[in-house]
N, C-alpha and C positions, 0 to 999 in steps of 0.2 A: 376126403383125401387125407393121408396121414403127414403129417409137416415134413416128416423127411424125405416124402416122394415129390415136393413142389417144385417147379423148374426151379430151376438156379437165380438166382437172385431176388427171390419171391420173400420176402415178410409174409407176417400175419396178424389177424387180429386177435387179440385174446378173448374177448366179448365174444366176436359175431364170428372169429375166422377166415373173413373175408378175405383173400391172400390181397398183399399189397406190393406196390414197384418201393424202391427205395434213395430211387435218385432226388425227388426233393422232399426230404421227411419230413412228415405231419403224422398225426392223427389220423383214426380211420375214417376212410372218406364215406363207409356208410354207417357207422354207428357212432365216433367218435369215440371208439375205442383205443388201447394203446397197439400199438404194433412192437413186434417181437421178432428176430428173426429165426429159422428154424434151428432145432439141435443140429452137433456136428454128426456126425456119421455112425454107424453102430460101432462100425469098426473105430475108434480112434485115432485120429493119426497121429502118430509122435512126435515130439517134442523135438526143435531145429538145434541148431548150435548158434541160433542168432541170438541176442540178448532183448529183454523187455517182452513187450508183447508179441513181437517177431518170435521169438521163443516157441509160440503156440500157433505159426500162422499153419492155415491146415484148418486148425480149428473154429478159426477166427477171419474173419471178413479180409485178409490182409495178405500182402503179397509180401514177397524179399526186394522187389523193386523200389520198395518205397519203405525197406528197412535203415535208412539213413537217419529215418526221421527220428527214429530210437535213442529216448535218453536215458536207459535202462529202468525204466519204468514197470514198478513189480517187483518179484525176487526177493520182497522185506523180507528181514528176519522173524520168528517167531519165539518168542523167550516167556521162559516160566516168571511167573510172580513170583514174588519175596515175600514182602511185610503185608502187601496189600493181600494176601490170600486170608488171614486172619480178620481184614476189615471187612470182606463181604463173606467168612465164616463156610470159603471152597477151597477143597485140596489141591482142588488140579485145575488150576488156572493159567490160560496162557494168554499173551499179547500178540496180536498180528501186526508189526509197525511200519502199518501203511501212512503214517504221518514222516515213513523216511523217502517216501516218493521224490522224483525232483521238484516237484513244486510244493511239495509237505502237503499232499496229500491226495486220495486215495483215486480223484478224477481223474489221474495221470492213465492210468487203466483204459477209461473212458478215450477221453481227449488223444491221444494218440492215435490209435485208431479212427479216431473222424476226424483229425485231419489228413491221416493218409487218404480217406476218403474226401475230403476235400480235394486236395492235389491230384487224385483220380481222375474224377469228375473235372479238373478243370475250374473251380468255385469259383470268381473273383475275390469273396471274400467272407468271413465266418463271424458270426453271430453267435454269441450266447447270456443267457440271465444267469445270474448267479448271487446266491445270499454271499458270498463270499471265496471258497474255495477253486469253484470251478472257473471265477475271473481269475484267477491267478495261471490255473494250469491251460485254458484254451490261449491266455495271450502270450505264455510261453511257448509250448509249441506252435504257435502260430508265425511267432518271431523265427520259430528256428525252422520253418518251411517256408517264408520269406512272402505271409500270408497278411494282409490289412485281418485286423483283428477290432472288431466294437462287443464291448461288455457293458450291460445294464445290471445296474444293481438299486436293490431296495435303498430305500433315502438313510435309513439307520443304518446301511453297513458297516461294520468296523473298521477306522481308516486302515488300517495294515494290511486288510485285504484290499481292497482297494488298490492303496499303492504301490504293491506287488504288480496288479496287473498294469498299472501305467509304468513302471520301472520298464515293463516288457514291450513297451509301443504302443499297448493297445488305446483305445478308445475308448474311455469308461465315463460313464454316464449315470447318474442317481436319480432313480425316475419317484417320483411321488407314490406314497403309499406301502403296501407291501410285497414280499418276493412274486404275488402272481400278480402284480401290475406289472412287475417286471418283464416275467415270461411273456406275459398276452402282446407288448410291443416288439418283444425280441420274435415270436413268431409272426407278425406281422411284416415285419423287416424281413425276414426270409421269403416270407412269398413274396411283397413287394419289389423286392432289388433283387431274387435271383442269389443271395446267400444262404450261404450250408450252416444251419441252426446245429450248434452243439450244446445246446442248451442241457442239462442231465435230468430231466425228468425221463419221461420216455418216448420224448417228442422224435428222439434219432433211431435207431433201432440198431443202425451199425454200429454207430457208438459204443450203445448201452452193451453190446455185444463184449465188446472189450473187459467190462467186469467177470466173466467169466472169468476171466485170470485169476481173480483172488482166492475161488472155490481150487481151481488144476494146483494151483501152488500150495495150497493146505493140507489137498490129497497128498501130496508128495512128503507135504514137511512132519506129518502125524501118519503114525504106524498102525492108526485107527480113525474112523468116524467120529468127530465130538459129538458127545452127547447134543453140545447146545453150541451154536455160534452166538452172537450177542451183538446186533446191527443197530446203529444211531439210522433214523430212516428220517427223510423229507418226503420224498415220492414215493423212495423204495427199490428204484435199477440195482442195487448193490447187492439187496435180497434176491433179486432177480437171476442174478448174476450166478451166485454163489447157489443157490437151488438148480441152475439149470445145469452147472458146471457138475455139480454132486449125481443129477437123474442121469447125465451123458454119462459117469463115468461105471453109474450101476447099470447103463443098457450096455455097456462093452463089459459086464461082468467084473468091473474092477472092483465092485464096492456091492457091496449087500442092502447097504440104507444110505436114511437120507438123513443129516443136520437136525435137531431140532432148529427154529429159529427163534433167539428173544428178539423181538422188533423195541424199538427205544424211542421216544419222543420227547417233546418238550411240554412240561404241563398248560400253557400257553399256549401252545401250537400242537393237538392233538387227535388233529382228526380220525386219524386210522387206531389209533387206541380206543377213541369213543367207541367208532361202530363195534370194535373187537368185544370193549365191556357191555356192551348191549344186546351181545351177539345176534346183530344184522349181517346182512351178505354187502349191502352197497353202503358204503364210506357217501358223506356228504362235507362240503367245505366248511373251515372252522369259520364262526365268523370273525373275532377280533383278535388277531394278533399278541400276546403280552406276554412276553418273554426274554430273555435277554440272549438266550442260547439259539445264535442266529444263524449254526449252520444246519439246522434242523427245522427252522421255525416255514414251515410253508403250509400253507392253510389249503392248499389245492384247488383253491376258487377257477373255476374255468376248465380244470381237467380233476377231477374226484374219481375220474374211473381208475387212475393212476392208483391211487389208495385201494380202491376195489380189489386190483389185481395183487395187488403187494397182500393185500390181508387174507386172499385166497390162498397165496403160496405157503404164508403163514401156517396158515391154518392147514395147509396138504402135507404140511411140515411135523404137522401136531404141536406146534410149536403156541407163542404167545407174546403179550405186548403188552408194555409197561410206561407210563408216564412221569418223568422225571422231574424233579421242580428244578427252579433256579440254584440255589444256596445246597442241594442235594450233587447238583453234578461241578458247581466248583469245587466242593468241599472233596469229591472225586479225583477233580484235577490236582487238588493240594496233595493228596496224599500221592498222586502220580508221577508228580514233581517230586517233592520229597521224600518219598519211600523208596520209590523206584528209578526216580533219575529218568524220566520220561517226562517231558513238557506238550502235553497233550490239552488242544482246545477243549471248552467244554463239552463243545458238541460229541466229541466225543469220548472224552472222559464220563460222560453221563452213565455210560454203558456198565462203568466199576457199580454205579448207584442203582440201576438196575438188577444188575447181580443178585445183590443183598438183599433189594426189594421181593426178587424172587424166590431166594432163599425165605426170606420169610414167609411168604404165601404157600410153602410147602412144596413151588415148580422144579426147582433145582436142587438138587440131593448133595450133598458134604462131597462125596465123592465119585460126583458126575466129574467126565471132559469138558472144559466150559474155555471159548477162544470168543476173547473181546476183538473185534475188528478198534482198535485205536486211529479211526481215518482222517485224524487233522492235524500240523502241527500248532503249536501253542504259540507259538513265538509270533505268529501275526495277530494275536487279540490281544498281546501282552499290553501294547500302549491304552486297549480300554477296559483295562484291570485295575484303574486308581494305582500301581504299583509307586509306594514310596522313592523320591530322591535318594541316591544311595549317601549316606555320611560324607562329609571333605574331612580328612584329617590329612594332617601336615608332617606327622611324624610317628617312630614307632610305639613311643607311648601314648599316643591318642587313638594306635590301632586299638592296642590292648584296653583301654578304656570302653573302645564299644564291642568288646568280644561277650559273647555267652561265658556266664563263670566257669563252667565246663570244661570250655578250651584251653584256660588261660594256665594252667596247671602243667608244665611240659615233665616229660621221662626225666628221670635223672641224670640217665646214660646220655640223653638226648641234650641236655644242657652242659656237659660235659664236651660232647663231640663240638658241638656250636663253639665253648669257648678255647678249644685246643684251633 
């Protein structure tokens, strides 16, 4: 049976294709596959006048009933690099800044869309694991659909994300271990009590559906196919997203090709890189954790098919996967901050570091298209950046004492106007 002839609300498995219901999402209930749900139509349907993901409902699991929930989530801008185009040595590089989402970052996509399905459904209440980002964006939306919200996150999270998500009501909790001890009690909790897991591997399906948006709005904001998109990945829904959104829009004839994809990791946390470098078809879990780049860092333990799939799209992509170190994707983020005026986590500032990486391996040509998804903001891992106390000075000559020598030099005209 071809996906787009399955009744109406049918999932599937990616593995076995087993079609699946999607009212309490899991895993596939015969292979323990991911589930997916089907492309949108050949025909496309266009685009609404609603804002956020309402925008695309049609294409997407989501009605205009439940368009309120919308906190214009999506719609980032897309902007050329500057100085960083010379540090990873590409002409035509652009930023996708999905770290301007309302929760700074890219789950907004996600999360909207399952919780209008929450509220759907009726849920009592939503669940999800999260290294970080995703606690922030499911306990907002959740606050603003007037939904009990519990977040589990790994014992090392960084407090900022964290606090984000308790700022919003939620529930948050730091389970012992790492992000897939996380997941395994957050789905557990779902089947237990009867809550709607939005957890962002590929536990949800309607959910994950929601990333589509990133691929429709890229089509639109580029007058061509990039060469190469360039994804920071943990499970992978985001590749997922963004591949299925590109195949939709070349079955409706809008497009001719698909993305390459560069998949991104943490050197620490690398499992779907491994298999990539080893060229195996099945991903297996990493075993130890060591990393500090914690919005990427998931080892897959208990769901690896997740990585399976992701490395297959990869690879259908023609695309490839790079592993990033620690001190490689801050030094990313520094130059993102400071070149560019973008305060991007390193999770996914990693992605400038892979660039170059692939520049060098000979994958990415001088003058490919090349669109970094930037999917996190910075500003919640600032507090565990060591970042110095700023100066106390008392007066304007102890400014100018801690100024770069540089500055301290004013126009002439300028010290002129100052003293008239």
């Amino acid at each position: 049976m071809d996906h787009r002839d399955r009744p109406e609300g049918l999932a599937h498995c990616v593995l076995c294709d087993r079609p699946q219901r999607t009212e309490f999402p899991d895993y596939c209930a015969g292979c323990g596959g991911p589930v997916v749900l089907p492309p949108a139509p050949v025909a496309l349907p266009a685009t609404t006048e609603s804002t956020g993901a309402w925008r695309y409902a049609g294409r997407l699991p989501i009605s205009q009933e439940t368009a309120w929930l919308s906190m214009g989530e999506g719609q980032t801008p897309l902007v050329s690099a500057t100085s960083t185009r010379a540090w990873c040595a590409t002409e035509r590089l652009r930023y996708k800044l999905d770290h301007l989402n309302p929760s700074g970052s890219f789950k907004d996509r996600a999360t909207a869309v399952g919780i209008a399905q929450a509220i759907t459904q009726g849920a009592p209440a939503v669940v999800c694991a999260s290294s970080g980002n995703a606690a922030g964006s499911t306990a907002a939306y959740a606050a603003r659909a007037g939904l009990p919200s519990v977040v589990l996150v790994p014992e090392a999270v960084p407090p900022g994300k964290a606090a984000v998500a308790q700022a919003h009501g939620a529930t948050v909790l730091r389970v012992r271990g790492d992000y897939s001890n996380s997941f395994q009690v957050a789905r557990e909790l779902a089947a237990r009590l009867g809550w709607l897991n939005l957890t962002t591997t590929f536990v949800n399906p309607v959910a994950v559906s929601g990333l589509r948006s990133a691929g429709y709005e890229l089509a639109e904001q580029l007058s061509e196919v990039p060469d190469w998109i360039v994804v920071p990945i943990g499970s992978g829904p985001l590749v997922h997203g963004i591949v299925t959104a590109y195949q939709e829009l070349r079955a409706a004839g809008m497009h001719t090709e698909l993305p390459r994809i560069l998949g991104v990791q943490a050197h620490g946390c690398a499992p779907i890189v491994d298999a990539f470098d080893r060229d195996v078809e099945r991903v297996t879990p990493w075993p130890t954790v060591s990393t500090r780049i914690s919005a990427i860092s998931d080892p897959l333990r208990g769901y690896p098919s997740d990585g399976t799939y992701t490395l297959r799209l990869v690879r259908e992509t023609r695309g490839a996967m790079v592993a990033v170190r620690d001190a490689e994707a801050e030094e990313a983020a520094e130059a993102l901050a400071r070149d560019e005026g973008l305060l991007i986590e390193s999770g996914a500032a990693a992605n400038l570091a892979a660039v170059r990486t692939a520049r060098d391996r000979g994958w990415i040509h001088q003058d490919e298209l090349v669109v970094c998804m930037l999917t996190g903001h910075g500003i919640k891992t600032l507090a565990a950046a060591g970042r110095q106390e700023a100066p106390l000075v008392a007066n304007t000559d102890d400014v100018i004492g801690q100024l770069p020598a540089h500055t301290t030099k004013a126009p002439e005209d300028l010290n002129d106007r100052v003293k008239r």
